[in-house]
C-alpha positions as CSV (number, residue, x, y, z in Angstrom):
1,X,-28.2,5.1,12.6
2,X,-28.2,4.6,8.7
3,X,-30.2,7.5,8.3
4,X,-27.1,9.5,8.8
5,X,-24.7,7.4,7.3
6,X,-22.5,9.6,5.1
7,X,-20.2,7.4,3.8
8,X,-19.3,3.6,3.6
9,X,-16.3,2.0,2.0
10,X,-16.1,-1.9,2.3
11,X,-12.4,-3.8,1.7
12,X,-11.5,-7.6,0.8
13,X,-8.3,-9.2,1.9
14,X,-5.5,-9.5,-0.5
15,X,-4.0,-12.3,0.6
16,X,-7.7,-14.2,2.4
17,X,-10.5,-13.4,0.5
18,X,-13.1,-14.5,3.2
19,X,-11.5,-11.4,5.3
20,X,-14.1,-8.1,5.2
21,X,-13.5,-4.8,6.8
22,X,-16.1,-2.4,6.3
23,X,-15.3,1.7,7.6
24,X,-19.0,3.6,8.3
25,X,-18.9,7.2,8.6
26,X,-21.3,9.0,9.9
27,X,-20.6,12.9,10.7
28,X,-17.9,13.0,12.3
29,X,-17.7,9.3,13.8
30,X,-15.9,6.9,12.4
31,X,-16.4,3.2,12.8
32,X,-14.6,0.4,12.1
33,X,-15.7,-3.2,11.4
34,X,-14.6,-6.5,10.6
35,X,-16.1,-9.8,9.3
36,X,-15.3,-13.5,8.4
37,X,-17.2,-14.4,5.3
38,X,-16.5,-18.3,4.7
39,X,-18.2,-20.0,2.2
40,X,-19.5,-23.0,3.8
41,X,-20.5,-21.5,7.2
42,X,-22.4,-18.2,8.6
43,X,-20.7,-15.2,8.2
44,X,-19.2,-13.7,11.9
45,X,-18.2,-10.6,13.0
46,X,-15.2,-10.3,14.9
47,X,-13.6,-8.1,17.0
48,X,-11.9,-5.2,14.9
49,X,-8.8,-2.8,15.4
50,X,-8.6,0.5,14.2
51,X,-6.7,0.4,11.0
52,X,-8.1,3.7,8.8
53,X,-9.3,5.6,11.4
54,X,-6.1,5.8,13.6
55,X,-6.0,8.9,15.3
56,X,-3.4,11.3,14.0
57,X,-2.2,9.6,10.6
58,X,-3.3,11.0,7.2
59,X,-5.7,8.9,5.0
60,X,-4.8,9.0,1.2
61,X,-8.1,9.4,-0.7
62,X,-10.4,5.9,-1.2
63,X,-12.2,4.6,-4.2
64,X,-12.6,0.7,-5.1
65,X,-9.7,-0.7,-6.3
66,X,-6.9,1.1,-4.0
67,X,-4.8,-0.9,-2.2
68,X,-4.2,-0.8,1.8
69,X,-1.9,-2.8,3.4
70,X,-3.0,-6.1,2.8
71,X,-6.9,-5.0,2.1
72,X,-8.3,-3.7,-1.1
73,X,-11.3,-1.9,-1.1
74,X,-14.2,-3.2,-3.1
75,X,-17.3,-1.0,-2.5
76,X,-17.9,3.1,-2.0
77,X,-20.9,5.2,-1.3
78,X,-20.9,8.9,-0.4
79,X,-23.8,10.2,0.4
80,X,-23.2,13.0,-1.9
81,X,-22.3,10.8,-5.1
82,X,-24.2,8.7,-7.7
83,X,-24.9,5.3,-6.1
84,X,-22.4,2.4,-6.7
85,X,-22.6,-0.5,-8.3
86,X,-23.1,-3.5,-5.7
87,X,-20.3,-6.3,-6.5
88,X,-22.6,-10.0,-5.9
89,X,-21.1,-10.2,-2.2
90,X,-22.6,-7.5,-1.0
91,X,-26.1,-7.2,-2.5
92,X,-28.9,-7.9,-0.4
93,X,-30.9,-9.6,-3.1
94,X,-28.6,-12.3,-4.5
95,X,-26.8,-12.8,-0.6
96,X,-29.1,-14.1,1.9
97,X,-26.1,-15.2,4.0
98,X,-25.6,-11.3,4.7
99,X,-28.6,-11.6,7.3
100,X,-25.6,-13.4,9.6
101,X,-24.0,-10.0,10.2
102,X,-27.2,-7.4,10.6
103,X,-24.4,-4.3,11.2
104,X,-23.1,-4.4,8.0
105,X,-26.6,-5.9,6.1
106,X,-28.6,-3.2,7.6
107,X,-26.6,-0.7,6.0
108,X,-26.2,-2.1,2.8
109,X,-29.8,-2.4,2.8
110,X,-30.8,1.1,3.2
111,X,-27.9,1.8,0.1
112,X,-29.8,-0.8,-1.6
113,X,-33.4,0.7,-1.2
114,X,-31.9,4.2,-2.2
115,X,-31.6,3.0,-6.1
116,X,-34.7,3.7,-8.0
117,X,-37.0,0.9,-9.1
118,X,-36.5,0.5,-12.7
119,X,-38.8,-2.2,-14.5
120,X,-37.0,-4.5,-16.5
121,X,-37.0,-7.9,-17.3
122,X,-33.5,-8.3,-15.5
123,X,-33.4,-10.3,-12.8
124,X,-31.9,-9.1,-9.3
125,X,-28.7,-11.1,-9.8
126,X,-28.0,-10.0,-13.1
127,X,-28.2,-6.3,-11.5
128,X,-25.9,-6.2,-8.5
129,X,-23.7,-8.5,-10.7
130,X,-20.4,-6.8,-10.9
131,X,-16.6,-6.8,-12.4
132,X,-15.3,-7.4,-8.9
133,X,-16.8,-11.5,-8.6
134,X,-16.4,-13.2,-4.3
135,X,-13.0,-15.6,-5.6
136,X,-11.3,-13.0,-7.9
137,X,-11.3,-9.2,-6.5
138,X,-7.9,-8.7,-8.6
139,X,-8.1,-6.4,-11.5
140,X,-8.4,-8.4,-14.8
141,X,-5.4,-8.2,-16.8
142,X,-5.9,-7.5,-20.6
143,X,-4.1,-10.5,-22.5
144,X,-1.2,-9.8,-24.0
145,X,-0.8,-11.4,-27.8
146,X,2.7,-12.3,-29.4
147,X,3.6,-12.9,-32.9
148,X,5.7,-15.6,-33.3
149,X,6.9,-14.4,-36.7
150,X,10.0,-12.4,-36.6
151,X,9.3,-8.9,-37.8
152,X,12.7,-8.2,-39.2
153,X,12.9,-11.0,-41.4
154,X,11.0,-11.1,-45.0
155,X,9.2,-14.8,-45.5
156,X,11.3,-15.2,-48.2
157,X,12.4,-18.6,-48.7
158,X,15.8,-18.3,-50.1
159,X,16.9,-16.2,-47.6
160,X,15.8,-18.4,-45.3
161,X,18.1,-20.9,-46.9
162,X,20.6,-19.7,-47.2
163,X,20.9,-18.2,-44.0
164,X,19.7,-21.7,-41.6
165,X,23.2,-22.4,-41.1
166,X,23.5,-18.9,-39.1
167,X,20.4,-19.0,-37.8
168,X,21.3,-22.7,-36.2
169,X,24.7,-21.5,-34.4
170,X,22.5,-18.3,-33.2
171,X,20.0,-20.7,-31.8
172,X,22.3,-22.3,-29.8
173,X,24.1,-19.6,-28.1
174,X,20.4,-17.7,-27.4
175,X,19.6,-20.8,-25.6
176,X,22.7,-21.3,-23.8
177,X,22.4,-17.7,-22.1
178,X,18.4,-18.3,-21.8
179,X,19.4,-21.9,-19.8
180,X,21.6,-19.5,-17.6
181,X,18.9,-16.7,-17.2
182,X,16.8,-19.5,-15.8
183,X,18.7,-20.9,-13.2
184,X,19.5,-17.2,-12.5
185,X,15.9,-16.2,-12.0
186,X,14.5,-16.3,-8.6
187,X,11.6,-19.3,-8.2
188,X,8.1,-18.3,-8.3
189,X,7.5,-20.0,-5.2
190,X,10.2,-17.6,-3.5
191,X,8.5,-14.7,-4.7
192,X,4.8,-15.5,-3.7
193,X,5.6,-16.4,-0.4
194,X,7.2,-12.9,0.4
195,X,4.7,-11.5,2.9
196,X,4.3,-7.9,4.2
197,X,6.3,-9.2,7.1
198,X,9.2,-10.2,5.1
199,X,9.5,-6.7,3.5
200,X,9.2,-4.6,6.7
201,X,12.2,-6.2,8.1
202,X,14.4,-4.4,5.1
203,X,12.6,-1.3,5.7
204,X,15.5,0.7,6.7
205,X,17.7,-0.3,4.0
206,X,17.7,1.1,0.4
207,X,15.3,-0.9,-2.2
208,X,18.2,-2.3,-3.9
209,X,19.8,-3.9,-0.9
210,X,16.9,-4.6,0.2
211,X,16.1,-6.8,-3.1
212,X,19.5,-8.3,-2.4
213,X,18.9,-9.6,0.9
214,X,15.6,-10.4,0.1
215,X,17.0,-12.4,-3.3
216,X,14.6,-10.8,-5.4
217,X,15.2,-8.7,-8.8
218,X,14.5,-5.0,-8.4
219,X,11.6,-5.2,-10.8
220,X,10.1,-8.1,-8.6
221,X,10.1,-6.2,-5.3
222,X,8.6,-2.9,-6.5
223,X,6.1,-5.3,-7.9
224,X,5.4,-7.0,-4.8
225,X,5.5,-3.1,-3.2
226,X,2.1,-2.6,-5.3
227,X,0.9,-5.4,-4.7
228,X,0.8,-4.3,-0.8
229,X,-0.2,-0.8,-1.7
230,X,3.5,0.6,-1.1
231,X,3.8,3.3,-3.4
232,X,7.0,4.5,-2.6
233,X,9.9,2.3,-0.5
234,X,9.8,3.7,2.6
235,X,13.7,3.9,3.2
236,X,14.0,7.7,2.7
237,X,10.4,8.4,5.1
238,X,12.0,5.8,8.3
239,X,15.9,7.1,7.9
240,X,14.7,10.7,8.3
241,X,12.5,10.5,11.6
242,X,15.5,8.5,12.5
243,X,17.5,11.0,11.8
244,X,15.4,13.6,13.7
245,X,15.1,11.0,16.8
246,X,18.8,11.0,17.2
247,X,19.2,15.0,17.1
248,X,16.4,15.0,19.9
249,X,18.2,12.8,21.9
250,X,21.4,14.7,22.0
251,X,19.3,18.1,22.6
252,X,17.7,16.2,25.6
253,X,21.3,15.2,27.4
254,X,22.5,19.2,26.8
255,X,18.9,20.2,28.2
256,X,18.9,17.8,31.1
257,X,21.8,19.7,33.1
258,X,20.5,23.1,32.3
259,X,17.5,22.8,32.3
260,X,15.1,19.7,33.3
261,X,11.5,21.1,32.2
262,X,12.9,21.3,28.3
263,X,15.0,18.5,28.6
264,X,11.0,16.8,29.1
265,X,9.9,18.6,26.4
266,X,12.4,17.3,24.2
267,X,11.7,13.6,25.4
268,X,7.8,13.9,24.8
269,X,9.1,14.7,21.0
270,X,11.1,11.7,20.9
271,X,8.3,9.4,22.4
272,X,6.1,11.0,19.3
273,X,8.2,10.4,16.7
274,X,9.6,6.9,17.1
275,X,5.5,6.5,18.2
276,X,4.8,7.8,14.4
277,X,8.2,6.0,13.0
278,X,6.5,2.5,14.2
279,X,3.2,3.2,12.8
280,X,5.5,3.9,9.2
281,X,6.9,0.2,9.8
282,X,3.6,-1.1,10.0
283,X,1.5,1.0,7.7
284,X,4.1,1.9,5.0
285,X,1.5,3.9,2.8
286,X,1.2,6.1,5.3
287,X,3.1,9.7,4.8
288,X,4.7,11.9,7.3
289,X,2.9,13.9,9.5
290,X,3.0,18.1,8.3
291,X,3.9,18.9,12.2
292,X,7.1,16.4,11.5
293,X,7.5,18.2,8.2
294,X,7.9,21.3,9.8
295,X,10.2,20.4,12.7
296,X,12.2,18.5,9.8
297,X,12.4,21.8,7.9
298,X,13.7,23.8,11.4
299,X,15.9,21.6,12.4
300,X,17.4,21.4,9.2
301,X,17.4,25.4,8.6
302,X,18.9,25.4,13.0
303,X,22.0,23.1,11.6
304,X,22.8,24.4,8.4
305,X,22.6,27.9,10.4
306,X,25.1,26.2,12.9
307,X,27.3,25.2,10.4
308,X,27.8,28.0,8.8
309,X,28.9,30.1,11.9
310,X,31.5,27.3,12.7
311,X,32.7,28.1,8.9
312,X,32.7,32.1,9.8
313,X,35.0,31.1,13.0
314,X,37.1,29.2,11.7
315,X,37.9,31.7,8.9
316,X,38.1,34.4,11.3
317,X,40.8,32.2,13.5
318,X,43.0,31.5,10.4
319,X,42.7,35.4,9.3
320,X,43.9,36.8,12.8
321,X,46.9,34.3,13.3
322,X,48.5,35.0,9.4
């Protein structure tokens, strides 16, 4: 079936390296895949659930390096694009461990014989070698130099003189507040143990109380947000479809005395959305749907066209009785 493979994106675990999940595409099928690569045993395949490929949830576009969940993707090929770059893991050549799972080496194997043969006297290794190594997926971080010379200050030596007793009482108070800054600061530990787990339970709450429940600086938690590909806190997203949940259910107790067949309807709506509110909770980089966008933007357009006849009424009743 590689033949008509049109597109393949692989992903590493954030949080457990050895985790794999690959996505195959071919057509219109979709297939799903996950594997256990440990280091000093065969690789397995396990049993995978859908986690891309969910039926009725928008996909934001992948490349290597974007962040989903708790899985960052490492490897891309599109049939209709230049051929990637194979990290060490995953090339054929320098991974003979790869023959453990044969649905995933297969296909990385006809990717593989795709490349033209160049002659060169570098070895197979040294080619599929890549900037994404098996221990240390994360992007490297430039380093980040500080001059310990202060720049507003001459290196004059008088002045320096003359000015140490100063310089001595200003020294002390800086590390007096720094002492206090410390103990303010929230422990490292604290903040590297926060799991995706932790943060959904604050989902419904603003980002800044969230940070205060969760004792964590603002700062921290939208760095911890990026770190589980959470582009945007997903407060605003979960308060609205709860917002449209509740409107439902009050249309469905006016419509079940009236009129039983709409008051069903009404209910199938509900069942969607708190259906498509869970799967926010879980997959918080995931965006509304554009039929929930719409509804949002009638229902909103049906109130404020409600309120402002209860405004024309009213007028009207103060008018007649002066």
């Amino acid at each position: 079936m590689a033949h008509s493979l049109t597109s393949l994106a692989i992903f590493q675990g954030v949080n457990h390296k050895e985790m794999i999940r690959s996505l195959h595409v071919y057509g219109s099928v979709e297939i799903e895949r996950e594997f256990l690569f440990e280091r000093k045993s065969r690789y397995v395949e396990k049993k995978a659930k859908p986690l891309f490929c969910s039926e009725g949830l928008g996909r934001p576009e992948i490349s290597v390096g974007s962040v989903f969940g708790t899985w960052r993707c490492i490897f891309v090929f599109r049939s209709d694009h230049s051929l990637p770059q194979f990290p060490t893991l995953l090339c054929p050549s320098s991974n003979p461990k790869l023959v453990d799972v044969p649905n995933l080496a297969n296909v990385l194997k006809f990717i593989y014989d795709l490349k033209p043969k160049k002659p060169s006297n570098v070895s197979d290794v040294e080619q599929c070698s890549s900037k994404v190594p098996y221990c240390n997926v994360d992007q490297l971080k430039p380093q980040k130099f500080v001059l310990k010379q202060d720049l507003n200050c001459l290196p004059d030596s008088e002045t320096e003189s003359e000015g140490s007793e100063d310089d001595q009482t200003e020294h002390s108070e800086s590390d007096v507040t720094t002492e206090i800054l410390k103990k303010r600061r929230t422990p490292s530990q604290h903040v590297a143990g926060l799991c995706l787990e932790d943060l959904s339970k604050y989902f419904g709450v603003p980002i800044v109380e969230a940070s205060r429940r969760l004792n964590v600086g603002l700062t921290v938690l939208k760095k911890k947000c990026r770190e589980f590909g959470i582009p945007r806190w997903p407060h605003r997203k979960i308060k609205s479809l709860d917002s449209l949940i509740h409107d439902l259910q009050e249309e469905a107790e006016k419509q079940q005395e009236n009129n039983k067949a709409a008051a069903m309807v009404v209910a199938k709506k509900q069942k969607k959305l708190e259906t498509e509110m869970r799967n926010i909770v879980e997959r918080p980089f995931m965006e509304i749907q554009i039929e929930t966008k719409r509804f949002r933007q009638d229902n909103f357009k049906k109130r404020h066209r409600a309120s402002r006849a209860k405004k024309n009424q009213e007028s009207l009743a103060t008018s007649s009785s002066t």
